[in-house]
C-alpha positions in Angstrom: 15.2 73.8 -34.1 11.9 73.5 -32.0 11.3 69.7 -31.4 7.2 68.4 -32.6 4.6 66.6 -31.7 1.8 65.5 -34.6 -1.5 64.1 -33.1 -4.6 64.1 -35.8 -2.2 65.5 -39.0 -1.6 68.2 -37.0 2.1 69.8 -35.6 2.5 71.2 -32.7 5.8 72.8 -32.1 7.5 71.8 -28.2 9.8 74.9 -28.3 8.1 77.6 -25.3 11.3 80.7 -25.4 14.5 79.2 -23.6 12.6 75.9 -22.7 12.1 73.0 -24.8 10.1 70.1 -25.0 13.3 67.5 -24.0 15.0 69.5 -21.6 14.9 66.7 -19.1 16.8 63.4 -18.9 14.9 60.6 -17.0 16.7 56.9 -17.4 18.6 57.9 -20.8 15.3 59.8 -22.4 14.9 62.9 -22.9 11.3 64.0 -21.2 9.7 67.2 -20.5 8.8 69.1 -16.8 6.0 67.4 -16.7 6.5 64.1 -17.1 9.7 64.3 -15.3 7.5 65.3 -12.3 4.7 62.5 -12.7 8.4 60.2 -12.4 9.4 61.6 -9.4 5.7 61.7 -7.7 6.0 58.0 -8.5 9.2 57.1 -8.0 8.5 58.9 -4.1 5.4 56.8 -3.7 7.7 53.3 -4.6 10.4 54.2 -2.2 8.0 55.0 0.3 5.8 51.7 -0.1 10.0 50.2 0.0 9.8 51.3 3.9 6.4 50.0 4.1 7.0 46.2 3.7 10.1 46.3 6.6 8.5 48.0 8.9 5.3 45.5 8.5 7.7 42.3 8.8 9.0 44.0 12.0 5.8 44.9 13.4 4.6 41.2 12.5 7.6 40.1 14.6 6.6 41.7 17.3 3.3 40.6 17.4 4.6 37.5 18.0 6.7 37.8 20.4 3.8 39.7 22.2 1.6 36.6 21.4 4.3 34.6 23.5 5.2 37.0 26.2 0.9 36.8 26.8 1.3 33.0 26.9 3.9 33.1 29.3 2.5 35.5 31.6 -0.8 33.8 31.7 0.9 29.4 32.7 3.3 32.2 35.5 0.3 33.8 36.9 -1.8 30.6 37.0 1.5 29.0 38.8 1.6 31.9 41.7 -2.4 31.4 41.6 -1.4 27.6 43.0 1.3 28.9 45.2 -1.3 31.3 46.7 -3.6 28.1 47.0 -0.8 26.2 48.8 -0.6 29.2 51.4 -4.6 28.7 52.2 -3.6 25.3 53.4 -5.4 23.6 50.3 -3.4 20.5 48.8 0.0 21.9 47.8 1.0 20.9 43.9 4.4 21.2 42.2 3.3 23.6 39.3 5.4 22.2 35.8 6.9 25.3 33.8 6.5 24.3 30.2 9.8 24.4 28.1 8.6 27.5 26.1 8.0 29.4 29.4 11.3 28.2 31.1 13.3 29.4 27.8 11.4 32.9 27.3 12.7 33.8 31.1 15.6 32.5 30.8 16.2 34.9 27.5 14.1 38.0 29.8 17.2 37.8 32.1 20.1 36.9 29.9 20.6 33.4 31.2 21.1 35.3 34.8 18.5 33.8 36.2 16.3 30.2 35.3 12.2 28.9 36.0 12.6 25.9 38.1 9.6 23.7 39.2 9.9 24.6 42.3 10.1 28.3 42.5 9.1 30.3 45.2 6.5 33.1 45.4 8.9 35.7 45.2 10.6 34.4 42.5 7.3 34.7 40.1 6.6 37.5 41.2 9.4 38.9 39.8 9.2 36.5 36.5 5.7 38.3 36.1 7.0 41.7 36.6 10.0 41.2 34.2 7.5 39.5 31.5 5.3 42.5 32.1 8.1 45.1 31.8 9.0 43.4 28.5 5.2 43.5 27.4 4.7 47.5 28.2 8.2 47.7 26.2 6.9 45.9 23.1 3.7 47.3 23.4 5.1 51.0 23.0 7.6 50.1 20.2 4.4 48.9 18.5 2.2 52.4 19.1 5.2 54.0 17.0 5.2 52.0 14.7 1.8 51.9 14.2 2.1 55.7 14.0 5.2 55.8 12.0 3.5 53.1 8.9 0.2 55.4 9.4 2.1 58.1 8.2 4.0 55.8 5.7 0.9 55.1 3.9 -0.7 58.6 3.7 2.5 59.4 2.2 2.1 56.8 -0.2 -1.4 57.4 -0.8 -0.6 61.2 -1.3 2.4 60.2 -3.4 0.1 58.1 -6.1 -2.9 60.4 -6.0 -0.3 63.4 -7.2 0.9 61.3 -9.7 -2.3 60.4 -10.8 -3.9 63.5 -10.7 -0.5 65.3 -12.4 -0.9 62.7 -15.2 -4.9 63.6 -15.8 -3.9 67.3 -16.2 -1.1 66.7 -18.6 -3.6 64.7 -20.2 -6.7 67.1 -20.2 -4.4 70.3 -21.1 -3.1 68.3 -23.8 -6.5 67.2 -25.5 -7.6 70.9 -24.7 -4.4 72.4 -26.8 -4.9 69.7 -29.7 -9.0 70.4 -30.1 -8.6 74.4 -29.6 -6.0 73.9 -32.8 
């Protein structure tokens, strides 16, 4: 028996040779091709927006750290600026690490080596390479990423335009096949 549809008093019979109108099973129902494929075109565009929201908490994450490596870099750099002050014979100072700064190095080099107040030239200049190192490291992760949820969204965006433009054929063939009857 060919399965129906009636729109305006009039029937319209679902059965096209083999192929019927609810050949398909989507969450218990029985749908047609089409609809079935306006699901999936959606249900693509939801798992991709899924990776989406990760990848932005990460990429937020590292923003932040960036934020801090900057900070750090700039109160070590102003410290070898006084060290090279001390070397022109002006009045030498004791530069004071804050503790953010003293903790960030000390994480940079796995407790291996610490910031004291008194360090040396050499020793910042090394603190300034590793925080730099660690900088150009975060800073390419991010171009990937940036890269990686660029294409992320144009997959979304292609996912919900297909859906939406699937769903406005359906739509427009349907309202053609009811009026031409």
């Amino acid at each position: 028996m060919a399965d129906t549809i009636e729109s305006n008093g009039v029937t319209l019979s679902q059965n096209w040779g083999s192929i019927s109108f609810n050949d398909y099973l989507l969450n218990g129902n029985r749908v047609d091709f089409q609809d079935l494929m306006v699901a999936i075109a959606e249900k693509r565009a939801v798992t991709v927006e899924g990776e989406v929201q990760p990848m932005s908490v990460r990429m937020r994450a590292r923003n932040s750290d960036l934020d801090l490596l900057g900070n750090c870099l700039a109160e070590l750099t102003a410290a070898q600026a006084t060290l090279d002050g001390e070397a022109k014979g002006t009045d030498p100072s004791k530069y004071i690490f804050s503790i953010s700064v003293k903790n960030r190095v000390r994480l940079l080099t796995g407790g291996a080596r610490t910031l004291s107040d008194n360090a040396t030239k050499q020793d910042l200049e090394y603190f300034i390479q590793l925080v730099k190192s660690k900088i150009d490291s975060l800073n390419n992760a991010s171009q990937t990423d940036m890269s990686r949820l660029q294409s992320l969204v144009d997959r979304r965006d292609e996912s919900y335009s297909t859906a939406t433009n699937m769903m406005t054929a359906i739509s427009d063939t349907r309202s053609n096949l009811i009026r031409n009857l």
